[in-house]
C-alpha positions as semicolon CSV with decimal commas, in nm:
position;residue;x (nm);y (nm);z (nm)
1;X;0,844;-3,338;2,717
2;X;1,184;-3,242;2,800
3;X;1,367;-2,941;2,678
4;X;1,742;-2,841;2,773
5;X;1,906;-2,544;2,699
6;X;2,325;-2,441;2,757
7;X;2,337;-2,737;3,042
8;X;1,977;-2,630;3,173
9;X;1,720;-2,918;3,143
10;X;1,344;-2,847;3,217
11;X;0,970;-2,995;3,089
12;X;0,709;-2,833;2,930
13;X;0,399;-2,936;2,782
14;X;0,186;-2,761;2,455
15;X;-0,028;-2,561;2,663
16;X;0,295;-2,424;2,868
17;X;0,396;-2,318;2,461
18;X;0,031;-2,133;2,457
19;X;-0,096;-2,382;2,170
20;X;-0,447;-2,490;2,196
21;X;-0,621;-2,847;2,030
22;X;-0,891;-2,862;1,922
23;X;-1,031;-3,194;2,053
24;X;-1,404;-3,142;1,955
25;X;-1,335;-3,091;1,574
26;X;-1,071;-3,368;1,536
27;X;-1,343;-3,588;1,750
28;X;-1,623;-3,448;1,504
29;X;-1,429;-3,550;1,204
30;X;-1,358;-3,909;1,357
31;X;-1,729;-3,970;1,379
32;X;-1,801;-3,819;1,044
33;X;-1,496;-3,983;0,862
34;X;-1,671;-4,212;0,565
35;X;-1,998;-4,112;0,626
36;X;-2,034;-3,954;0,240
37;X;-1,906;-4,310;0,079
38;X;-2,173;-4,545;-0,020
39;X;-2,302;-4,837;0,200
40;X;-2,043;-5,131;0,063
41;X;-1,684;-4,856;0,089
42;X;-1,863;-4,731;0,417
43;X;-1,836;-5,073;0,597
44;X;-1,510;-5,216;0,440
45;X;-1,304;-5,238;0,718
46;X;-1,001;-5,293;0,508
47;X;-1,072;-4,908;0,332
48;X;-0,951;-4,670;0,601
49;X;-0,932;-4,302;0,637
50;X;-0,734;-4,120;0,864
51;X;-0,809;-3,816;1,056
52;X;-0,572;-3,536;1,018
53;X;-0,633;-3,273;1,281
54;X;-0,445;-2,958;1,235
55;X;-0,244;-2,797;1,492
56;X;-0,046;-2,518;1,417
57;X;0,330;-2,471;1,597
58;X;0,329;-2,145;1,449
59;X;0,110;-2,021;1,694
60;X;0,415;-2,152;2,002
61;X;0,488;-1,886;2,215
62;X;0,884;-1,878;2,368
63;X;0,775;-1,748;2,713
64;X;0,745;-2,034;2,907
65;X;1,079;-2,171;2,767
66;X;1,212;-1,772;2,912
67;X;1,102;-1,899;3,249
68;X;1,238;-2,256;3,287
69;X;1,548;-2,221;3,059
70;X;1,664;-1,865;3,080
71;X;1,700;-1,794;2,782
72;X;1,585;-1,417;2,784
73;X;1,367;-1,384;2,448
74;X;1,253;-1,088;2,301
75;X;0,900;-1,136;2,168
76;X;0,833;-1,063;1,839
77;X;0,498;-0,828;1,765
78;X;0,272;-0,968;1,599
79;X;0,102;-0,712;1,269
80;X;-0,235;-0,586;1,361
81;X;-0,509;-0,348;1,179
82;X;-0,545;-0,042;1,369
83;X;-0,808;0,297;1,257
84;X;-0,652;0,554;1,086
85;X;-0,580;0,887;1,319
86;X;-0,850;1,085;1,083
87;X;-1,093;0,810;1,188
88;X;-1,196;0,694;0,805
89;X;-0,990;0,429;0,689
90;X;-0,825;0,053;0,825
91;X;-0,442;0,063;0,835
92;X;-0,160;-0,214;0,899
93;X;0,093;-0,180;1,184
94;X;0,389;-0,389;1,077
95;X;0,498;-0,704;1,242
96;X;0,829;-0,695;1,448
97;X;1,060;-0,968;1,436
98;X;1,179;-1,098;1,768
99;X;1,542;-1,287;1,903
100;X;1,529;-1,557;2,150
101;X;1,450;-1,921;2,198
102;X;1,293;-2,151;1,926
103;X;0,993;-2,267;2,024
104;X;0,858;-2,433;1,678
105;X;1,081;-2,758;1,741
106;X;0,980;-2,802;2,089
107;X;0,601;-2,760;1,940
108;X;0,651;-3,009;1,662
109;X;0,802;-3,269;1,896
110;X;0,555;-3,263;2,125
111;X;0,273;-3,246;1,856
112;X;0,388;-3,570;1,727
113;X;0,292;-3,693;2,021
114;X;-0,071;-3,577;2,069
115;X;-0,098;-3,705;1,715
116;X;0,005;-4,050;1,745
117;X;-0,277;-4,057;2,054
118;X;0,029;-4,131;2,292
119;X;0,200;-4,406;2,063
120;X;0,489;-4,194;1,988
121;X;0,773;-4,064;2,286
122;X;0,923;-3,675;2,221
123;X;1,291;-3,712;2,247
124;X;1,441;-3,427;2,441
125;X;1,482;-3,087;2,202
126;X;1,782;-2,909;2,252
127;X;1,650;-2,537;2,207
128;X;1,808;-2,289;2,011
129;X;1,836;-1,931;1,965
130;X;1,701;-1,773;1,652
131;X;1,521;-1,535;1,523
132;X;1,127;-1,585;1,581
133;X;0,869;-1,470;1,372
134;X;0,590;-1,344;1,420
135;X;0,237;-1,557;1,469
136;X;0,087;-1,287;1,268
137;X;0,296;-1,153;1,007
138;X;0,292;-0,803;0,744
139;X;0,135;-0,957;0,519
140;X;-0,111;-1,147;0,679
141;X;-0,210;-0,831;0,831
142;X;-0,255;-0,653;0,469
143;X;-0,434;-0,950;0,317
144;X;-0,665;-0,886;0,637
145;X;-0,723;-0,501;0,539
146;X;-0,772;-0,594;0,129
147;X;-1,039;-0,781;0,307
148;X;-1,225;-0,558;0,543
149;X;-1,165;-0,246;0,242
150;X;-1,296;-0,498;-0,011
151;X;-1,628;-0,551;0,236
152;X;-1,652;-0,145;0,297
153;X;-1,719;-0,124;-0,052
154;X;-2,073;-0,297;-0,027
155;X;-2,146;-0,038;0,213
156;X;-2,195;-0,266;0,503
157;X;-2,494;-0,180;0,732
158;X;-2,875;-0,240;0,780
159;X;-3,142;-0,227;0,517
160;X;-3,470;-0,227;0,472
161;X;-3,532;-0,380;0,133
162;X;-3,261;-0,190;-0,101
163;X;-3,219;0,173;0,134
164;X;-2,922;0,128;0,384
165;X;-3,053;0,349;0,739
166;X;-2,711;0,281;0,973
167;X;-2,377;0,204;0,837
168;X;-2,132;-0,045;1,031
169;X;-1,809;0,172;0,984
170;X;-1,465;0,092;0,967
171;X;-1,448;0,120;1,303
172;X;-1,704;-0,098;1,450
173;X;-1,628;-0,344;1,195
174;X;-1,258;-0,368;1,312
175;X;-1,360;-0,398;1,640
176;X;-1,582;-0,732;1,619
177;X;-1,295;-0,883;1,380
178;X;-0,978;-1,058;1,449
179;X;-0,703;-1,215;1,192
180;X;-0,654;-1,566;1,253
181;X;-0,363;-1,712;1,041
182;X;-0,509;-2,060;1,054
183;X;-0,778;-2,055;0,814
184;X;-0,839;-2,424;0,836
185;X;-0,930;-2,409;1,183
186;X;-1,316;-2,473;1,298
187;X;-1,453;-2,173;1,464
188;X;-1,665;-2,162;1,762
189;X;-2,036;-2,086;1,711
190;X;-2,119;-1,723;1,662
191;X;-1,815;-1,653;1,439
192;X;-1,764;-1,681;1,094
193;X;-1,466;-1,611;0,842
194;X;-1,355;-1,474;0,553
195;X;-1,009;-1,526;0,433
196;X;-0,768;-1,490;0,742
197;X;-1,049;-1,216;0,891
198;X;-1,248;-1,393;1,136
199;X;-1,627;-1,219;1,235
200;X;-1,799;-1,206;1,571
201;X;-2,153;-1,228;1,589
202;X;-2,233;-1,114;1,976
203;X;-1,965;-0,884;1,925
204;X;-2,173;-0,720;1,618
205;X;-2,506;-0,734;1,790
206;X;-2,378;-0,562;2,116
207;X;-2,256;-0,261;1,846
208;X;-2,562;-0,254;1,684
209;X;-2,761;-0,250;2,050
210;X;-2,531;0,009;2,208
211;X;-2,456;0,257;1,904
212;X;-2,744;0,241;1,595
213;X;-3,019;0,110;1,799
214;X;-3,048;0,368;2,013
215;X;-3,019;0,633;1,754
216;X;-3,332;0,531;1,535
217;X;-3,599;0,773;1,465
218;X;-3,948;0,696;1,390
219;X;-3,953;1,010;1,234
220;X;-3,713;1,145;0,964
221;X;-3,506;1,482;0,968
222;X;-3,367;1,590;0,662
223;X;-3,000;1,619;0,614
224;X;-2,804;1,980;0,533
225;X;-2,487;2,022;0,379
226;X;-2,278;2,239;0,217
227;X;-2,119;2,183;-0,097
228;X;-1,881;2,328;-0,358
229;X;-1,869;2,386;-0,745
230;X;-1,808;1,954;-0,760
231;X;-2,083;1,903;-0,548
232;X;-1,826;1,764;-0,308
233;X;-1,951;1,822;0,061
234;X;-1,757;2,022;0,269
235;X;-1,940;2,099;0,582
236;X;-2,260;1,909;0,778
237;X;-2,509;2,182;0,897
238;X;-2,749;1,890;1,033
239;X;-2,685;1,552;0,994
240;X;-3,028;1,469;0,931
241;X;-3,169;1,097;0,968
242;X;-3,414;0,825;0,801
243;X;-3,749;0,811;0,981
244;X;-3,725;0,376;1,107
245;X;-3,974;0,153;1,229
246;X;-3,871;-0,145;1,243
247;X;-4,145;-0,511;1,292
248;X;-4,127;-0,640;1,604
249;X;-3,802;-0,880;1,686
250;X;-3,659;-0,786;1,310
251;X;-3,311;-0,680;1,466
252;X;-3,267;-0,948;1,728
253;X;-3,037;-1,145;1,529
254;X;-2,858;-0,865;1,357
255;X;-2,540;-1,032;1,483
256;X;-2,555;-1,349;1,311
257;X;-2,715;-1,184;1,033
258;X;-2,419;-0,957;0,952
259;X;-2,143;-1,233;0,986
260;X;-2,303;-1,469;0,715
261;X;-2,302;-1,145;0,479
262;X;-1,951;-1,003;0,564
263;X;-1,820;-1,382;0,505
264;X;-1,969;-1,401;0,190
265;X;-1,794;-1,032;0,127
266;X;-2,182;-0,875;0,077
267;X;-2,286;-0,536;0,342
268;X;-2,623;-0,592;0,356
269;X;-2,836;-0,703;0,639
270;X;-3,219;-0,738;0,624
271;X;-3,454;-0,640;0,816
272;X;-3,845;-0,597;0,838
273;X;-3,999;-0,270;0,877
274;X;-4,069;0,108;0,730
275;X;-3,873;0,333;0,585
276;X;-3,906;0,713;0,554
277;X;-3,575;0,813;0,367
278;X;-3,436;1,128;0,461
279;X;-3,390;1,428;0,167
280;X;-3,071;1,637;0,124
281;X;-3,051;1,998;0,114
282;X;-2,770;2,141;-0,003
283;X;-2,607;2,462;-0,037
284;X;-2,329;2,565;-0,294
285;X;-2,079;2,799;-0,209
286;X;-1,814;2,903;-0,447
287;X;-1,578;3,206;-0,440
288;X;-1,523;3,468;-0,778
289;X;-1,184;3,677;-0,743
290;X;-1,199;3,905;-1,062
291;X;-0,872;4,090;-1,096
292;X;-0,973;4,323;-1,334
293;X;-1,248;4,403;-1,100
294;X;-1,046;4,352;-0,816
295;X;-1,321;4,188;-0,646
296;X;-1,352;3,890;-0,426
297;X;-1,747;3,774;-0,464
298;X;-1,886;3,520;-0,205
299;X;-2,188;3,297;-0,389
300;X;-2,441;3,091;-0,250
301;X;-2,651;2,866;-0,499
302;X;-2,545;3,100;-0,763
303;X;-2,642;3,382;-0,611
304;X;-2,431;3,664;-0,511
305;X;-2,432;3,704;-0,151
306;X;-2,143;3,989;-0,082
307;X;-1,911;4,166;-0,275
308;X;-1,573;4,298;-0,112
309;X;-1,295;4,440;-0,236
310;X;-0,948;4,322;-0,296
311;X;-0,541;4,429;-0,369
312;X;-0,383;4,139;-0,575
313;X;-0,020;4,034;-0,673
314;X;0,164;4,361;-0,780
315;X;0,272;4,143;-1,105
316;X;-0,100;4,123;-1,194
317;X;-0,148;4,427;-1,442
318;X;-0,457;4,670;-1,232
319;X;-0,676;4,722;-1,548
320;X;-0,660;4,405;-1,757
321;X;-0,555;4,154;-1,406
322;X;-0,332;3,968;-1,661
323;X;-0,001;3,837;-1,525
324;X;0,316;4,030;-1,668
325;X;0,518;3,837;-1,897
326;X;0,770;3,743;-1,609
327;X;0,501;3,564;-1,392
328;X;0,678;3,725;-1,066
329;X;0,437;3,822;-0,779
330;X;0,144;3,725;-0,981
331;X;-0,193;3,627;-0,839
332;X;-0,250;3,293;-1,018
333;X;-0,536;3,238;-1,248
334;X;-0,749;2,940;-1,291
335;X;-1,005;2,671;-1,052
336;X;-0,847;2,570;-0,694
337;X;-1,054;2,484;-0,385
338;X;-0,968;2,597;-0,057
339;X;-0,771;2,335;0,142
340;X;-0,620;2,503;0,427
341;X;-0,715;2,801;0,689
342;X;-0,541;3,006;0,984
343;X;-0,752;3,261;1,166
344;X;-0,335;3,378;1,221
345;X;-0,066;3,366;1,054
346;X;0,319;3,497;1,074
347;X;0,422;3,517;0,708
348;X;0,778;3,565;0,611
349;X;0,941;3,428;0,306
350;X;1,186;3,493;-0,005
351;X;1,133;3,499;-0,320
352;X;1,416;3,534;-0,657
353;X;1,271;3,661;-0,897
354;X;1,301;3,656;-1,296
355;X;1,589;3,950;-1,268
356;X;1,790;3,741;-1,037
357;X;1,657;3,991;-0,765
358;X;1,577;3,871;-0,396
359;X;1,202;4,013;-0,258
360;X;1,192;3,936;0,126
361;X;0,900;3,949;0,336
362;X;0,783;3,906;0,745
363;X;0,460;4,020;0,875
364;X;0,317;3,925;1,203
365;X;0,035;3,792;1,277
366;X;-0,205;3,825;0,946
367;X;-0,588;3,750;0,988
368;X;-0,842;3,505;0,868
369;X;-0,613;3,359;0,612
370;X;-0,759;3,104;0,335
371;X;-0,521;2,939;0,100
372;X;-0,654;2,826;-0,203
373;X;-0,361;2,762;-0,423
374;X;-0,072;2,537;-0,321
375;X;0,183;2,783;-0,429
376;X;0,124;3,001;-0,130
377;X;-0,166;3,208;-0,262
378;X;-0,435;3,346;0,024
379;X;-0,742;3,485;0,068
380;X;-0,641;3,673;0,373
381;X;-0,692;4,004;0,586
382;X;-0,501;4,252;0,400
383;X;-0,155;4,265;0,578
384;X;-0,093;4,636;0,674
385;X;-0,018;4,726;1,034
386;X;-0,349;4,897;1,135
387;X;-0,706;4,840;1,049
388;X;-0,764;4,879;0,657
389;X;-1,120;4,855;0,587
390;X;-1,294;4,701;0,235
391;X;-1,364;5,072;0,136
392;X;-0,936;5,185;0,172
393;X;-0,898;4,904;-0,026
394;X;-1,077;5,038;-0,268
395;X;-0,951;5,365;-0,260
396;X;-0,604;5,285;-0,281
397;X;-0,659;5,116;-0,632
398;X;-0,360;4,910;-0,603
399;X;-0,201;4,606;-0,619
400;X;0,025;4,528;-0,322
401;X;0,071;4,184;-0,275
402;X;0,344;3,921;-0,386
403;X;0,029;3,661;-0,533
404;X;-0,251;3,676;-0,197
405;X;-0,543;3,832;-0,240
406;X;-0,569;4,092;0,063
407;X;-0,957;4,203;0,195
408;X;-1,078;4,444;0,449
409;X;-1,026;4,410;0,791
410;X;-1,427;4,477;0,834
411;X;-1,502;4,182;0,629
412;X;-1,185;3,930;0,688
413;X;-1,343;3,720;0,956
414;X;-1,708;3,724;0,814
415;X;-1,532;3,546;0,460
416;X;-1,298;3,342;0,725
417;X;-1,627;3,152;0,862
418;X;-1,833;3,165;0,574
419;X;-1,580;3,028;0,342
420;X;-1,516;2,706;0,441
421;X;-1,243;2,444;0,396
422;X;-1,301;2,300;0,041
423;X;-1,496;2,613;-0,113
424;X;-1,454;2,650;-0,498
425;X;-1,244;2,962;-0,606
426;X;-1,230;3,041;-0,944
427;X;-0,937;3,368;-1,018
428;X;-1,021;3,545;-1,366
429;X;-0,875;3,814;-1,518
């Protein structure tokens, strides 16, 4: 058909506007049209039903028009679902709107005539410039993650009868799926969809070949872990595995298998064979800093596994470890966990304080620091200028500190890698 654009006149066809029809389904629902009606409606000539393939313009791409017409588009971006950087979770990039040539009237004109089977003549389109959205929009893109996060929460992966022994994560999920906007469309075989989230089945089985298979163990290793007071695990010793053998043949269709569940919004896929589920061990750590004691004790399952000693905030009282009435330079009572750590650290800062009064602080280069409360409190290496060991610390029977909790430079790095991120610290008078 012909398009023109500021006294520039060219042709194009659908295929030059990237838009594909699909011949084979409208064919397939030519044959099948009437076939459900009953013998007398199925043979009345006079009773006709139309076919009404669907071909979507929105899917016209301006580049061709670019070309022939010069009319210098800028391409929208289409949204897309992307891993978060931490690995864990799906996230939406947003869509981009782009400027240029229209090419939604050129597609309709010409898709008037595939429709009418060649019966109908495109008149000439006269292209404009507008803005030109994207095929795949914002928000097709976030009904496309409510999707995939409402199928992570079956806990997609491979079973044998009810115990799941290898996950399909976020990631390889994402991977074998595409959005496609046109949920009307038929799909090729091997794919299956749900909502606008379209599944591939080869895609799937090459995952599971290339990453689980290989992994399986006939025989099972126990996992380890560390936990904390929540039984929240905060470090993998051993990942540990299921022991799997699996009947001949069960996982060669693991593909197909998996898209009929994920379209039906359901994680598991069946398969034959023996299970030998792996245990978990775990070990609690949790952290006790007493500031009457002014002790920091290191636990493991309850048990107490060192004892070091500590100077607090110099607004903690040294007998009793309650906070003066001010709460300046106090070491804060009460349950935190530990949520970030610097084996160094250049601490400087200013503080007012109840009197109006300015404290100031800069020390270089303070060890093994663990902070545990998100006002600024540490478990660190206590910050003098020399080496101050557990038993000086004792000695000096002092609080120094504007809230951390300073330990000996003999036993700073040995709490530094036992205490990891997430340990439970409980501060009591």
């Amino acid at each position: 058909m012909k398009v023109s654009y500021n006294g520039k006149t060219d042709s194009v066809t659908l295929a030059d506007l990237g838009i594909k029809v699909d011949a084979n389904a409208i064919a397939q629902e030519a044959v099948n049209a009437k076939r459900q009606d009953n013998v007398f409606a199925r043979y009345a000539f006079w009773n006709k039903q139309d076919v009404t393939p669907n071909i979507d313009v929105k899917t016209a791409s301006s580049s061709t028009l670019d070309q022939k017409l010069s009319t210098n588009s800028q391409q929208p971006t289409d949204a897309k679902l992307q891993m978060s950087q931490d690995g864990t979770t799906i996230e939406v990039v947003e869509a981009q709107e782009g400027n240029g040539a229209d090419p939604t009237a050129v597609a309709s004109e010409a898709v008037k005539a595939v429709e009418s089977l060649g019966s109908y003549q495109p008149k000439e389109v006269a292209v404009q410039i507008k803005n030109i959205d994207p095929a795949i929009t914002t928000d097709d893109a976030n009904a496309a993650k409510t999707t995939l996060d409402k199928l992570m929460q079956q806990n997609p992966g491979v079973y044998i009868g009810s115990e799941r022994f290898a996950a399909f994560t976020p990631a390889m999920i994402l991977s074998a799926a595409h959005i496609d906007t046109d949920t009307k469309s038929s799909l090729p075989e091997g794919q299956s969809r749900n909502g606008n989230v379209v599944f591939d089945a080869a895609a799937l089985q090459k995952i599971y070949d290339e990453q689980i298979k290989p992994n399986l163990k006939s025989t099972k290793e126990d996992r380890e872990v560390i936990v904390n007071n929540s039984d929240k695990e905060i470090k993998v010793i051993k990942e540990g595995h299921d022991g799997v053998t699996l009947d001949n043949g069960a996982d060669s269709n693991i593909g197909t298998q998996a898209i009929a569940a994920f379209s039906a919004n359901k994680g598991n896929v069946e398969v034959s064979g023996k299970l030998d589920p792996m245990k978990v061990k775990k070990t609690k750590r949790h952290v006790v800093v007493d500031l009457s004691d002014h002790k920091v004790y290191a636990y493991e399952n309850d048990k107490l596994i060192k004892s070091m000693s500590m100077s607090a905030g110099q607004g903690n009282d040294f007998t009793t470890g309650k906070c003066q009435a001010s709460g300046d330079l106090c070491t804060p009572e009460g349950d935190f966990e530990v949520w970030l750590k610097y084996d160094s650290q250049d601490m400087s800062g200013t503080l007012t304080l109840s009197n109006g009064q300015k404290e100031k602080w800069d020390v270089k280069d303070v060890g093994f620091v663990n902070y545990f409360s998100k006002t600024g409190c540490a478990i660190h290496r206590i910050a003098t200028g020399t080496s101050f060991s557990d038993a000086q610390i004792a000695a000096m029977a002092k609080n120094t500190s504007h809230g951390c909790v300073g330990i000996g430079w003999d036993v700073a790095e040995w709490f530094y890698n036992w205490c990891v991120m997430g340990t439970s610290v409980h501060v009591q008078e």
